[in-house]
LUMMARTOR-88841 format. One record per residue: residue in three letters; x, y, z of N, C-alpha, C, O in turn. Coordinates in nm, 4 decimals. Layout:
R, vexvo, nu, nv, nw, cau, cav, caw, cu, cv, cw, ou, ov, ow
R, ala, X, Y, Z, X, Y, Z, X, Y, Z, X, Y, Z
...
END
This chain:
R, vexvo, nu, nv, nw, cau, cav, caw, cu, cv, cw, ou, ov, ow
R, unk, 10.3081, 6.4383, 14.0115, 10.3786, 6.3341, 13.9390, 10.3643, 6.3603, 13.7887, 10.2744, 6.4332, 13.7466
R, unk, 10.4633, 6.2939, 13.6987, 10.4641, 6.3842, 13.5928, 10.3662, 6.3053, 13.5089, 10.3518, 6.1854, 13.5324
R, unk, 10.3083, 6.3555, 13.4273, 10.1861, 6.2461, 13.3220, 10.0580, 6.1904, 13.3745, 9.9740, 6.1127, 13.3291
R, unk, 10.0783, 6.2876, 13.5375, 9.9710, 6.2322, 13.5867, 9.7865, 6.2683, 13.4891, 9.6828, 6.2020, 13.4888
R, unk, 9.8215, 6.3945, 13.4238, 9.6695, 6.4286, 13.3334, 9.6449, 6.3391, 13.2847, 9.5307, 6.2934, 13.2878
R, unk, 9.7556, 6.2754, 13.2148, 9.7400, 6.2044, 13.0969, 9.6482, 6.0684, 13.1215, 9.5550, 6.0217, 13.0561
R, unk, 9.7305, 6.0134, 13.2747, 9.7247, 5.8737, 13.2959, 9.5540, 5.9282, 13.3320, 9.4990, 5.8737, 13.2363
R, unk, 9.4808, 5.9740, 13.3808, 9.3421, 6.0084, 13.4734, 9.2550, 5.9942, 13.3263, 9.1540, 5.9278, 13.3030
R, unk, 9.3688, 6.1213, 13.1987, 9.2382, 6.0881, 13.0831, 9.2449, 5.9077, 13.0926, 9.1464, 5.8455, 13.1324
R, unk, 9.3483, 5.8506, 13.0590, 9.3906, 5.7376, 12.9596, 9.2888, 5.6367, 13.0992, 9.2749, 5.5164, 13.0770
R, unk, 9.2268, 5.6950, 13.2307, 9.1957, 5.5761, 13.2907, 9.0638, 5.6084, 13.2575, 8.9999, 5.5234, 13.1955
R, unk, 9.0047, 5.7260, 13.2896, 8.8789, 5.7184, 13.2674, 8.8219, 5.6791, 13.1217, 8.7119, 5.6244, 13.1303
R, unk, 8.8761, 5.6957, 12.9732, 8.8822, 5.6170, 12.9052, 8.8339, 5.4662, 12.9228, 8.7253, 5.4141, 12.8976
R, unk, 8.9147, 5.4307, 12.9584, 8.9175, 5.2878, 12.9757, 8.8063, 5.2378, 13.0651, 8.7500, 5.1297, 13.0477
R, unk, 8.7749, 5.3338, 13.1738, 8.6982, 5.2906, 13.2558, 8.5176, 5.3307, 13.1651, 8.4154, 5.3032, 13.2279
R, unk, 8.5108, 5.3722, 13.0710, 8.3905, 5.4182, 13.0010, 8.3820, 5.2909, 12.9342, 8.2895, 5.2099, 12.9410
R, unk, 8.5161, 5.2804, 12.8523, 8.4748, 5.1325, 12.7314, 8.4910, 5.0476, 12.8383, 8.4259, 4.9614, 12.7793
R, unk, 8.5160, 4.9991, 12.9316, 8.4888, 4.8834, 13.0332, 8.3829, 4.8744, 13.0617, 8.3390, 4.7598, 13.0515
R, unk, 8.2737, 4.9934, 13.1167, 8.1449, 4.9643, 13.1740, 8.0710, 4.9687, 13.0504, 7.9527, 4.9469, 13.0767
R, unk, 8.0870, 4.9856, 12.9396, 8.0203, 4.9606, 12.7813, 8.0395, 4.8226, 12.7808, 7.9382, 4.7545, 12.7963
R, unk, 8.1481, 4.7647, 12.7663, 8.1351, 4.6192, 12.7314, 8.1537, 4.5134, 12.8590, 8.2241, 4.4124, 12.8606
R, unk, 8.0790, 4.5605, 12.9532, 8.0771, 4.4932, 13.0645, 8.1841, 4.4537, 13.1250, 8.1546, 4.3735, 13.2136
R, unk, 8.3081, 4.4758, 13.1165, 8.4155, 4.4182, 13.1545, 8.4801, 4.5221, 13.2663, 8.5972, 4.5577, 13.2791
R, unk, 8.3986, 4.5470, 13.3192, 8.5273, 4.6047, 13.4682, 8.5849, 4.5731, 13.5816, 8.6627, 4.6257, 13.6611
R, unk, 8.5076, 4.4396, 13.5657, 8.5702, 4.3477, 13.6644, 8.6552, 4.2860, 13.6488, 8.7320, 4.2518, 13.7388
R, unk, 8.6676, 4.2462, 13.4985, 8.7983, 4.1472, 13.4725, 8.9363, 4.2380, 13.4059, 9.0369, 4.1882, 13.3553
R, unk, 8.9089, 4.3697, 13.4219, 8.9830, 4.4869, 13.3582, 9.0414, 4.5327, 13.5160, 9.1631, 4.5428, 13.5312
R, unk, 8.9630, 4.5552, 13.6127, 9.0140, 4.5752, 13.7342, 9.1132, 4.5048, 13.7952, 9.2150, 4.5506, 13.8470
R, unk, 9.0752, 4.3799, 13.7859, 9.1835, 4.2504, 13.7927, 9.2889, 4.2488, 13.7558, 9.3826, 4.2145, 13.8278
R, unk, 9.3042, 4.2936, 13.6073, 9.3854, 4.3161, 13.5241, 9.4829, 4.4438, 13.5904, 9.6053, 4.4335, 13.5981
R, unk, 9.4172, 4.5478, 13.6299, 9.4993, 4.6596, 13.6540, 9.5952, 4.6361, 13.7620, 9.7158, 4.6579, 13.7512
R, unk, 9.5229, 4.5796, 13.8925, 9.5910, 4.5105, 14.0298, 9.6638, 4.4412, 13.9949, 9.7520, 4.4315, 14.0803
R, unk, 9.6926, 4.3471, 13.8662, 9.8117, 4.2722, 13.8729, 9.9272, 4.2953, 13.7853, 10.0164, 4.2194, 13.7477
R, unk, 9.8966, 4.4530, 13.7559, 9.9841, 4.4941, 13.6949, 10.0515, 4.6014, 13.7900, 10.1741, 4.6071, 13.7808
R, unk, 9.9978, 4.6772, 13.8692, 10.0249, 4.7181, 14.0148, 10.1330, 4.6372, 14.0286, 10.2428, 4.6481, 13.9742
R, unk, 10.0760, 4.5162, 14.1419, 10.1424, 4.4313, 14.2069, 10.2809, 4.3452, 14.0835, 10.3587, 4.2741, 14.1472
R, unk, 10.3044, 4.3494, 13.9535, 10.3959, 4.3010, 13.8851, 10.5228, 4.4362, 13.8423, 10.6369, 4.4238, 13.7977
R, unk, 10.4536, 4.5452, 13.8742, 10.5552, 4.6333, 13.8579, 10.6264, 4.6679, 13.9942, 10.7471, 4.6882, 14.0072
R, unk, 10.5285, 4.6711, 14.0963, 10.6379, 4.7002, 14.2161, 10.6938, 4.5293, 14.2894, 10.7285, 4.5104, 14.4060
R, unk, 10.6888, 4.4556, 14.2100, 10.7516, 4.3409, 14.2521, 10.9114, 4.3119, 14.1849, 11.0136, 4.2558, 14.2243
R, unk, 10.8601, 4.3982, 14.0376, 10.9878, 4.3662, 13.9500, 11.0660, 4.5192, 13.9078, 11.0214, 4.6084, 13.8356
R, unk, 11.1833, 4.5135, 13.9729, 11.2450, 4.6690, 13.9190, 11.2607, 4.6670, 13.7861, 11.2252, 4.7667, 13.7233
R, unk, 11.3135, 4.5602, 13.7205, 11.3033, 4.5329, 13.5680, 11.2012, 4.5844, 13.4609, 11.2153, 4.6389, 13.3515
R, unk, 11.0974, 4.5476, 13.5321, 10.9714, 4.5194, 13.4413, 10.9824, 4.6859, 13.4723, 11.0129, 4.7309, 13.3619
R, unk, 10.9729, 4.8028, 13.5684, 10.9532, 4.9236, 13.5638, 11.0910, 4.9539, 13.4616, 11.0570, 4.9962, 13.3511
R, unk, 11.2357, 4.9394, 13.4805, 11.3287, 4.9898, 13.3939, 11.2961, 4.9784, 13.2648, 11.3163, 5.0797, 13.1979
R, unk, 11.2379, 4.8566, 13.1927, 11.2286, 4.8101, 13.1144, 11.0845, 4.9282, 13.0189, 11.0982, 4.9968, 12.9177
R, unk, 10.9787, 4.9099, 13.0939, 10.8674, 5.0257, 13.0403, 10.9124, 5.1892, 13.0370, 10.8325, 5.2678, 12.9860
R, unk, 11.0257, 5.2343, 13.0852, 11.0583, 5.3848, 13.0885, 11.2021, 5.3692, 12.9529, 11.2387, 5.4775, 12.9074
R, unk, 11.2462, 5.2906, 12.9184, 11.3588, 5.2528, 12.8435, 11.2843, 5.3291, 12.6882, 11.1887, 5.2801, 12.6281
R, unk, 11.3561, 5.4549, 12.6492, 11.3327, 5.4799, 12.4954, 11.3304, 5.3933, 12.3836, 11.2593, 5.3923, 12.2831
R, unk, 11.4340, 5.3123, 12.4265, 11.5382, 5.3091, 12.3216, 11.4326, 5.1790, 12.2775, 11.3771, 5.1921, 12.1684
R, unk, 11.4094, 5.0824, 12.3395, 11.3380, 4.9572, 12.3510, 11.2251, 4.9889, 12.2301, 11.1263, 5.0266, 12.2931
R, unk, 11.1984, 4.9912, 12.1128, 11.0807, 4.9929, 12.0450, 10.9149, 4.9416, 12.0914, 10.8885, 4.8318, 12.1405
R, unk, 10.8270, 5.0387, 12.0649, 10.7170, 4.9722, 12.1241, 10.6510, 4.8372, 12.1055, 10.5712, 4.7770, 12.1774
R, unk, 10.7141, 4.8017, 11.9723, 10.6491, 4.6708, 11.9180, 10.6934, 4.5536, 11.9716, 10.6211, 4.4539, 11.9717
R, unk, 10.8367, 4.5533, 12.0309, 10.9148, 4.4752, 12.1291, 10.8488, 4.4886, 12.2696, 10.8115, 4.3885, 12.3308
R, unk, 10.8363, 4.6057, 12.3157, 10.7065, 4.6438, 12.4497, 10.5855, 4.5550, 12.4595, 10.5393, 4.4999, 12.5595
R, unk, 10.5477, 4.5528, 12.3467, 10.3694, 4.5472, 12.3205, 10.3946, 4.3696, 12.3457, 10.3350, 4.3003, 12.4281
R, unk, 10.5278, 4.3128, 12.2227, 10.4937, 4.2002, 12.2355, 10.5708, 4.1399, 12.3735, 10.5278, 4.0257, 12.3901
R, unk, 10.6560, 4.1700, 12.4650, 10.6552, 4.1106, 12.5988, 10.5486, 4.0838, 12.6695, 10.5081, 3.9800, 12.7219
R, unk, 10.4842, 4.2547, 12.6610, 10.3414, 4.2993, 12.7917, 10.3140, 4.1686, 12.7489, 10.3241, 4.0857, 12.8393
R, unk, 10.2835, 4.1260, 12.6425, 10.1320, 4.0256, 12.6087, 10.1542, 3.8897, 12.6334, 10.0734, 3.7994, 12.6550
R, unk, 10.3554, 3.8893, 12.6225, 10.3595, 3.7644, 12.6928, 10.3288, 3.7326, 12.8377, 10.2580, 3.6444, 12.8863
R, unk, 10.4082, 3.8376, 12.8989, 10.4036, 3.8491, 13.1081, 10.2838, 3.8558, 13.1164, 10.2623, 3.8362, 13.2360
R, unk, 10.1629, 3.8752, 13.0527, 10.0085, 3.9099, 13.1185, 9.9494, 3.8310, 13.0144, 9.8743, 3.8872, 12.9347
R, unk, 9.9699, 3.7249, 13.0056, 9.8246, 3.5804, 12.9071, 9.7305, 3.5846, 12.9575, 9.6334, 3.5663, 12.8841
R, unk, 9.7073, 3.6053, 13.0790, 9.5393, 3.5810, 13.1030, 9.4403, 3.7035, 13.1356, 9.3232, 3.7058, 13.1735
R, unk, 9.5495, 3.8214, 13.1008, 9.4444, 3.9752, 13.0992, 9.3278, 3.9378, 12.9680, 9.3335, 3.8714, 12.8645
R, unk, 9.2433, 4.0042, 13.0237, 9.1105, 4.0396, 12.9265, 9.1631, 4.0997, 12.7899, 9.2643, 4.1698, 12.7917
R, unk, 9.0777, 4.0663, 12.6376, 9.1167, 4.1468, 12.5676, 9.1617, 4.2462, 12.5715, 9.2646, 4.2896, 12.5197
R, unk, 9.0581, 4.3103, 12.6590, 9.0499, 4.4604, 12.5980, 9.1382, 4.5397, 12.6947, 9.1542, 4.6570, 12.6610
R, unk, 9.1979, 4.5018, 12.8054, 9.3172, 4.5509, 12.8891, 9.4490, 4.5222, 12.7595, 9.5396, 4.6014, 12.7338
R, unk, 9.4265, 4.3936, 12.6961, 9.5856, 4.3435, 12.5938, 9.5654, 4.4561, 12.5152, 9.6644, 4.5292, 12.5175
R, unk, 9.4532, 4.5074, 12.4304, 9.4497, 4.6549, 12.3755, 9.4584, 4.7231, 12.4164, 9.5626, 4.7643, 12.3654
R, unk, 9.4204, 4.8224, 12.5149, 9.4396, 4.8900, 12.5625, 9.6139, 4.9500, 12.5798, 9.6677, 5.0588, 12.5591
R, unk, 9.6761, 4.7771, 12.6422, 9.7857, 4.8033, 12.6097, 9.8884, 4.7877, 12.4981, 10.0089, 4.8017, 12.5192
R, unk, 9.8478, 4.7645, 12.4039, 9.8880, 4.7846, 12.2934, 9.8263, 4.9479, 12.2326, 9.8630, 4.9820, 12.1201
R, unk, 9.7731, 5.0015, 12.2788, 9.7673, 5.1339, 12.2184, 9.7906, 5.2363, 12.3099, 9.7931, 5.3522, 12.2683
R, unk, 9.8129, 5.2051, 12.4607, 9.9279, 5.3350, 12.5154, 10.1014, 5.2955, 12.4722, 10.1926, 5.3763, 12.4549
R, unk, 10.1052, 5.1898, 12.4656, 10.1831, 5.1559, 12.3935, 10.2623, 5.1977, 12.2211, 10.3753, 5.1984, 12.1723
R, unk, 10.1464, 5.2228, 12.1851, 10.2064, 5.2736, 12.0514, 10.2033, 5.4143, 12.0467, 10.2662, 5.4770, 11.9615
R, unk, 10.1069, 5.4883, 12.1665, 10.1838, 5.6362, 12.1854, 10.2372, 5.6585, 12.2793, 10.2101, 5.7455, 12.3621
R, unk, 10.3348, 5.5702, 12.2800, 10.4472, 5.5976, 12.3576, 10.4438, 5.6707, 12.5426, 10.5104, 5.7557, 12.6018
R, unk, 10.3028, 5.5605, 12.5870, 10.3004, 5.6011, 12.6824, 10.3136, 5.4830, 12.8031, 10.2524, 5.4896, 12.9098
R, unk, 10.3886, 5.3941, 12.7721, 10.3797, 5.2791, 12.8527, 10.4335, 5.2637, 13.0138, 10.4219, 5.1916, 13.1129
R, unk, 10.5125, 5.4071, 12.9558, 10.5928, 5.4534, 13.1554, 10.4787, 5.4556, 13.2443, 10.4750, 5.4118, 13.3593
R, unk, 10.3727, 5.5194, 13.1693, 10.2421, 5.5341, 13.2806, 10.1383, 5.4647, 13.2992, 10.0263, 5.5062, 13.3290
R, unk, 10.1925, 5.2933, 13.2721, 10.0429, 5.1969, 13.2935, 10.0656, 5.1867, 13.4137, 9.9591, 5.1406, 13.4549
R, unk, 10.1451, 5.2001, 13.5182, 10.1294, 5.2008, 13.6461, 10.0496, 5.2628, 13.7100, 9.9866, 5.2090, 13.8010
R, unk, 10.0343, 5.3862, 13.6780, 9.9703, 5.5285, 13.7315, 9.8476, 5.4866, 13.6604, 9.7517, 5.4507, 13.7287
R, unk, 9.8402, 5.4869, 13.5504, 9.6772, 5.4842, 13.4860, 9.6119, 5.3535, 13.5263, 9.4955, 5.3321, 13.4925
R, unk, 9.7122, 5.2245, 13.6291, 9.6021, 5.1172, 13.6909, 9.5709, 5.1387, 13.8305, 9.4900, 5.0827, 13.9045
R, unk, 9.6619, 5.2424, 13.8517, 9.6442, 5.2752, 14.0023, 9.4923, 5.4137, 14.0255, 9.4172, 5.4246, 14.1223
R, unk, 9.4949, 5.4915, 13.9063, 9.3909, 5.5540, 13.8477, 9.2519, 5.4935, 13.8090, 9.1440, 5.5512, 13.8232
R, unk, 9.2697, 5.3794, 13.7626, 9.1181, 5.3029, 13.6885, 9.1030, 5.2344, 13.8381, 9.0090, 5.2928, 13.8920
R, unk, 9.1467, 5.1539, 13.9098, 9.1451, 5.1210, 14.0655, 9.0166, 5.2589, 14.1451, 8.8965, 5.2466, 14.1692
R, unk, 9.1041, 5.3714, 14.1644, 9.0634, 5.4495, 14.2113, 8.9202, 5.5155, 14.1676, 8.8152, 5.5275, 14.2308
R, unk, 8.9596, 5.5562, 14.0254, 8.8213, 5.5920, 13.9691, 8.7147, 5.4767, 13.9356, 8.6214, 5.5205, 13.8683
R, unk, 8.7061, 5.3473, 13.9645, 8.6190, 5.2415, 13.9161, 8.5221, 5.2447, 14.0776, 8.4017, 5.2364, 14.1019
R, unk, 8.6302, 5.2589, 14.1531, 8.5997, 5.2318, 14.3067, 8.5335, 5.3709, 14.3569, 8.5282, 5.3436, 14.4768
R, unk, 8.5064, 5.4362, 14.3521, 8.4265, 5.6108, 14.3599, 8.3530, 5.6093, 14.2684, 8.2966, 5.7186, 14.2693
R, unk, 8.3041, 5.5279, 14.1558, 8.2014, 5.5069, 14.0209, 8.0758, 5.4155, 14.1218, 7.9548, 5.4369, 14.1302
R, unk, 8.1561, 5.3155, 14.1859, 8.1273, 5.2156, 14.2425, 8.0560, 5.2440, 14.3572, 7.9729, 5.1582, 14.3867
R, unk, 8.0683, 5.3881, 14.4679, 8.0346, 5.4621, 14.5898, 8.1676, 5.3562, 14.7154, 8.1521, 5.3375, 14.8361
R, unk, 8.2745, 5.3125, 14.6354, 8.3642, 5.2016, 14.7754, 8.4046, 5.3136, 14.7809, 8.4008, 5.4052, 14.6987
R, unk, 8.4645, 5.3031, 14.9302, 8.5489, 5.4398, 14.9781, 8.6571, 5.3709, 15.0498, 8.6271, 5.2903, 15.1380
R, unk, 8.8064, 5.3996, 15.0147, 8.8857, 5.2975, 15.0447, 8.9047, 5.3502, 15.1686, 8.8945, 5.4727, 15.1613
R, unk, 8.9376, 5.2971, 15.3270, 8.9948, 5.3618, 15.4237, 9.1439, 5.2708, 15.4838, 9.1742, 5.1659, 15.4270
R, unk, 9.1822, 5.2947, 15.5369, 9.3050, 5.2472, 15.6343, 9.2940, 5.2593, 15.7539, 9.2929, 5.3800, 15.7784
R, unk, 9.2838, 5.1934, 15.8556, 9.2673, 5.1581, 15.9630, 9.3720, 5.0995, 16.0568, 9.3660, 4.9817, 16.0920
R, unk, 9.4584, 5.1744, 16.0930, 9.6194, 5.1651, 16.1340, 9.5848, 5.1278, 16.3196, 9.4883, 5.1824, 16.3732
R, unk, 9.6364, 5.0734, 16.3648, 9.6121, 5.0020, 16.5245, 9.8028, 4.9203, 16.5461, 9.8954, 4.8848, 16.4731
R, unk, 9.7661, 4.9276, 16.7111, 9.9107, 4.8779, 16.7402, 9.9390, 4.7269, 16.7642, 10.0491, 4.6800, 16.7931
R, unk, 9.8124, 4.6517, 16.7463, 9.7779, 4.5562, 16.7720, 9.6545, 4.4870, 16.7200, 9.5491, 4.5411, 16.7536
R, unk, 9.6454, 4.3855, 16.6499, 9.5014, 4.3489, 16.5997, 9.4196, 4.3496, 16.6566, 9.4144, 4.2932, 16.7659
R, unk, 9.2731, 4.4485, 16.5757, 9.1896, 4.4476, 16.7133, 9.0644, 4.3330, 16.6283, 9.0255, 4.3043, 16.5151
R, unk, 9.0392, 4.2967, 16.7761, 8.9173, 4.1863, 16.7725, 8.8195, 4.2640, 16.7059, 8.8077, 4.3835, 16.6788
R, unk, 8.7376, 4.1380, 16.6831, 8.6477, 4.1539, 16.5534, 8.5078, 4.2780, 16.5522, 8.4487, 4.3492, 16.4709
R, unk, 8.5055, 4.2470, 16.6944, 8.3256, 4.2878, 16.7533, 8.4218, 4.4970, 16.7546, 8.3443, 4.5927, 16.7549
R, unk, 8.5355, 4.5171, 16.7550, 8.5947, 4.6609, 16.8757, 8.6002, 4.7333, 16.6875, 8.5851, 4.8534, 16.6653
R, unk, 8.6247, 4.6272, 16.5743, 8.6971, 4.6893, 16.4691, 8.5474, 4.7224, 16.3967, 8.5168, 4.8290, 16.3434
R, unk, 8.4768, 4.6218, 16.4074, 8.3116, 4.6327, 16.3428, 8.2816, 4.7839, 16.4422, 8.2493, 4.8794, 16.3716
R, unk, 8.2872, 4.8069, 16.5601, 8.2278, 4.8859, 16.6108, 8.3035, 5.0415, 16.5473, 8.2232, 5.1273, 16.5107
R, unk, 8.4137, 5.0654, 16.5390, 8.4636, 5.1676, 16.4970, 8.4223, 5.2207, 16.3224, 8.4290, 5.3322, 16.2705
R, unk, 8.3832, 5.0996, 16.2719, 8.3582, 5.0808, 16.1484, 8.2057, 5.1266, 16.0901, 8.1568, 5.1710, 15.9862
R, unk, 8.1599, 5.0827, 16.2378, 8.0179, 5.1177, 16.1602, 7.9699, 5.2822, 16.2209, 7.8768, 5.3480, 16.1746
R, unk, 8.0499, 5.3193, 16.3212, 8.0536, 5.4685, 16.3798, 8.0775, 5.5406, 16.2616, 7.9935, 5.6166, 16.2132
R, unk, 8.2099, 5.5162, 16.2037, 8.2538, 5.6068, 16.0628, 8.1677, 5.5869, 15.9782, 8.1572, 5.6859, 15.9058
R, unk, 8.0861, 5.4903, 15.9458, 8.0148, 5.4800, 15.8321, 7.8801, 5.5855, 15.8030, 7.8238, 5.6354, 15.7055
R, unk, 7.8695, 5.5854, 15.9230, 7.7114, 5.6757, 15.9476, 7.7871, 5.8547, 15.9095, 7.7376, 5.9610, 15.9471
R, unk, 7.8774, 5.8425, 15.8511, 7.9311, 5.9922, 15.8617, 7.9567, 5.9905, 15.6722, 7.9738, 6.1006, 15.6199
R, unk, 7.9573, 5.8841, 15.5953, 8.0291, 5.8681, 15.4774, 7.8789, 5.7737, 15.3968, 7.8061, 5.6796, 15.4285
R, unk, 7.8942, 5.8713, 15.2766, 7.8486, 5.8066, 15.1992, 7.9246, 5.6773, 15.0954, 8.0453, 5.6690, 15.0726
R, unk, 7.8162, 5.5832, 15.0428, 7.8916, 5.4559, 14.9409, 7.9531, 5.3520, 15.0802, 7.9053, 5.3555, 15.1936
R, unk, 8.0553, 5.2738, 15.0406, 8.0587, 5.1376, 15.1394, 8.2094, 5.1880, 15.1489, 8.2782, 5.2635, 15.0802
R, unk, 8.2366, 5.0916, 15.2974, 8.3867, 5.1213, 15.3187, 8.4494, 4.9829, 15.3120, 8.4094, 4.8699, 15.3399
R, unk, 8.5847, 5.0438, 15.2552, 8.6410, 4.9439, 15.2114, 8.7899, 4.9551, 15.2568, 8.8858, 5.0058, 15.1987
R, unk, 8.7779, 4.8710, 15.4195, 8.8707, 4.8631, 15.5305, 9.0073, 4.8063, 15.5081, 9.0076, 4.6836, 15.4988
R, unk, 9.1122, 4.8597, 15.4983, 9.2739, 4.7947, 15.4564, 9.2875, 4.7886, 15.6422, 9.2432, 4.8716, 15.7215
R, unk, 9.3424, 4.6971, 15.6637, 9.4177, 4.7231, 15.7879, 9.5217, 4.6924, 15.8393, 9.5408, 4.5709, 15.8420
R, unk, 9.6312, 4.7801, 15.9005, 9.7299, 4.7673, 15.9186, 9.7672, 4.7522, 16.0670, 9.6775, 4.7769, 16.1477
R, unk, 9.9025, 4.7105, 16.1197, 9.9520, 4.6931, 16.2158, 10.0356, 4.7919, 16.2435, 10.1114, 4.8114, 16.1485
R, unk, 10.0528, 4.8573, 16.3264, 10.2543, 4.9500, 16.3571, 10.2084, 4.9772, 16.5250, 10.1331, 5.0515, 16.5879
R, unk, 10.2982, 4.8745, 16.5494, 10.3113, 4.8603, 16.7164, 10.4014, 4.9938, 16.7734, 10.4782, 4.9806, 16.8687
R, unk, 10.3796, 5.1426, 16.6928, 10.4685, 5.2771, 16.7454, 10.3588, 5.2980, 16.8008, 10.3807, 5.3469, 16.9116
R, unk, 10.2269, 5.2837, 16.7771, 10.1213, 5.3309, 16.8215, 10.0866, 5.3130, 16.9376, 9.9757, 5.3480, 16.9780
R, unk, 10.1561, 5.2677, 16.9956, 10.1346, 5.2184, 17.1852, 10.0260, 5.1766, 17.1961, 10.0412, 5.0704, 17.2564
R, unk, 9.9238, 5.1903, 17.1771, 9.7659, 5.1868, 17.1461, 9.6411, 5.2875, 17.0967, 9.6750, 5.3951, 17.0475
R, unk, 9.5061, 5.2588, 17.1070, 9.4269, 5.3124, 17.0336, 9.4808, 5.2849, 16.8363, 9.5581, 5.2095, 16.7772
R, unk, 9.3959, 5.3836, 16.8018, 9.4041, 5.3182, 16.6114, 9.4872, 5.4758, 16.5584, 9.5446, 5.5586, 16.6291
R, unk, 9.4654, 5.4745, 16.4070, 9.4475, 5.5810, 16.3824, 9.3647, 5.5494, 16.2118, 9.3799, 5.4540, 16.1355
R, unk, 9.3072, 5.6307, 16.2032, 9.1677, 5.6045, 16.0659, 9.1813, 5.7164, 15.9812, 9.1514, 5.8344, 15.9993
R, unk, 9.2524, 5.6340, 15.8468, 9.2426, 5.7526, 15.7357, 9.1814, 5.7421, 15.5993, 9.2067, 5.6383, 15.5382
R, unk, 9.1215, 5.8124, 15.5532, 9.0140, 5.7755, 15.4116, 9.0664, 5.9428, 15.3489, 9.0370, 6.0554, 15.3890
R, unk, 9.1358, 5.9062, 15.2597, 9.1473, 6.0292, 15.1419, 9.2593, 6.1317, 15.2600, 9.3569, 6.0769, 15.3113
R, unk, 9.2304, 6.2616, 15.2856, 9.2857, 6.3663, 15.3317, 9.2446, 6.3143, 15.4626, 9.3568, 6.2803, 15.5001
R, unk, 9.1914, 6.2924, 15.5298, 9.0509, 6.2596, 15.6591, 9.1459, 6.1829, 15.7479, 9.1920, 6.0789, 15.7009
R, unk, 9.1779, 6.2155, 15.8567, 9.3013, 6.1149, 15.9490, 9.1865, 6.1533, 16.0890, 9.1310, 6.2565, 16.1267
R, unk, 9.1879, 6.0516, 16.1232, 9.1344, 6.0442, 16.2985, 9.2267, 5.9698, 16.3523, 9.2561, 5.8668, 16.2916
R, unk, 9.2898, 5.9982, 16.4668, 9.4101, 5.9794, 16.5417, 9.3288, 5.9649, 16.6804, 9.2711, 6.0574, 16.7376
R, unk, 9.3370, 5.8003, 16.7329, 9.3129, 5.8217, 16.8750, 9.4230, 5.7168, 16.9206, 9.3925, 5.6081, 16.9696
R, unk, 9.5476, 5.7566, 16.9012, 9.6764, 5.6590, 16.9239, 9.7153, 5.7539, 17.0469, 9.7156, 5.8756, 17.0657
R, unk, 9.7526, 5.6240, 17.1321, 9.8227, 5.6552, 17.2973, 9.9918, 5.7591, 17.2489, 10.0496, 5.8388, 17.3228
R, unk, 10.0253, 5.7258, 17.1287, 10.1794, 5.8052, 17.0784, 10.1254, 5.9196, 17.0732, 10.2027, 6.0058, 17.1151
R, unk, 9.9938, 5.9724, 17.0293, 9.9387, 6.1069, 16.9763, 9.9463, 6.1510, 17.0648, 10.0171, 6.2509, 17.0514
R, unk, 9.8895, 6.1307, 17.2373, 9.8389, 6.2069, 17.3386, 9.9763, 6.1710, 17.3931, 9.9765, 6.2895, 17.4264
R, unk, 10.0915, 6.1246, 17.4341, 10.1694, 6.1272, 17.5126, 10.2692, 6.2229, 17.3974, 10.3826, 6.2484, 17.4380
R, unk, 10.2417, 6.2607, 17.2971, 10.3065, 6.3756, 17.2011, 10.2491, 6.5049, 17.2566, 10.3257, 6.5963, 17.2871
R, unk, 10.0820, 6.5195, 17.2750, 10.0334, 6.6298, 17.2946, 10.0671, 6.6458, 17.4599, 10.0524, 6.7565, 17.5117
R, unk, 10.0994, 6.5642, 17.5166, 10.1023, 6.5554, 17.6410, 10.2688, 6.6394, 17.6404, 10.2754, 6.7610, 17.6587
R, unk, 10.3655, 6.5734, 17.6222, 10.5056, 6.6517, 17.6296, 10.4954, 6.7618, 17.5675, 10.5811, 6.8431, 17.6020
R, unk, 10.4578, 6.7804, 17.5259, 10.4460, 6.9260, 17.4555, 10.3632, 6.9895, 17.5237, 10.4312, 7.0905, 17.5420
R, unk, 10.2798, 7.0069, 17.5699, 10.2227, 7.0918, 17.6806, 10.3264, 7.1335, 17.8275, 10.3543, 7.2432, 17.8759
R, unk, 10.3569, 7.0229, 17.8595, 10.4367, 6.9977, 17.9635, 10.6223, 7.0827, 17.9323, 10.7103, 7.1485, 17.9879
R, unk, 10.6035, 7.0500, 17.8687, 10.7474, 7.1407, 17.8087, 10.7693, 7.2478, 17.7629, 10.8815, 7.2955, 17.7460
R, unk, 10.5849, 7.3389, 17.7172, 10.5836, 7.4748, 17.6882, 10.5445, 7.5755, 17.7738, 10.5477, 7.6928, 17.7367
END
């Protein structure tokens, strides 16, 4: 993705003067709801990639749409802002997210099933993976009823597949070669 160097310096940055002035919790906050306000609004993304738009017109919207960010996120964005880098506060909150949370030892995973699984079957799968991973896991979980059953468990590159679609895939395919 393009600017991605940039956005990783511009997060870890941020993520240094955050844990200096104690604020990475309310800077984290800050980043997630800027996440969640850009892929809610196509505008608000047209609007941050727009040249033409001067930054000082930029700087002073951001600060209206986001009143209750922390100072030092309103600076922050006011100075990717004035170098003309405001296309990439998306990427650089989706970056400070990521890098705050691996500072932190959370390890985000996804936990995909065809059906919600009860509490005692999801703890049990949970604490199997854990004994394999260092830092804490930090379980998203999803539904997609393609899965006929069983889950499938992914953290970073790392996919464990024990979905009934997987084996009736490996299954026709044996059967057909």
């Amino acid at each position: 993705m393009k600017g991605t160097k940039v956005a990783v310096r511009y997060a870890q940055s941020l993520i240094e003067l955050s844990e200096e002035r104690n604020a990475s919790d309310a800077v984290m906050k800050d980043m997630k709801l800027i996440i969640d306000t850009v892929n809610e609004n196509r505008e608000l993304t047209v609007f941050l990639n727009n040249p033409i738009i001067k930054a000082d017109k930029k700087t002073d919207v951001l600060s209206k749409i986001f009143t209750s960010f922390d100072e030092l996120t309103l600076a922050f964005i006011r100075l990717i802002t004035k170098n003309n880098r405001e296309s990439l506060l998306p990427v650089i909150a989706k970056e400070y997210i990521a890098k705050l949370k691996a500072l932190r030892g959370i390890v985000p995973v996804t936990l995909t099933s065809a059906a919600s699984l009860a509490e005692d079957v999801k703890d049990n799968i949970i604490s199997k993976l854990q004994k394999d991973v260092e830092g804490k896991l930090e379980v998203t979980e999803r539904i997609d009823p393609a899965l006929i059953g069983g889950f499938v468990f992914r953290m970073g590159d790392v996919q464990i597949e024990a979905s009934i679609a997987r084996q009736l895939s490996e299954l026709r395919n044996i059967l057909t070669n």
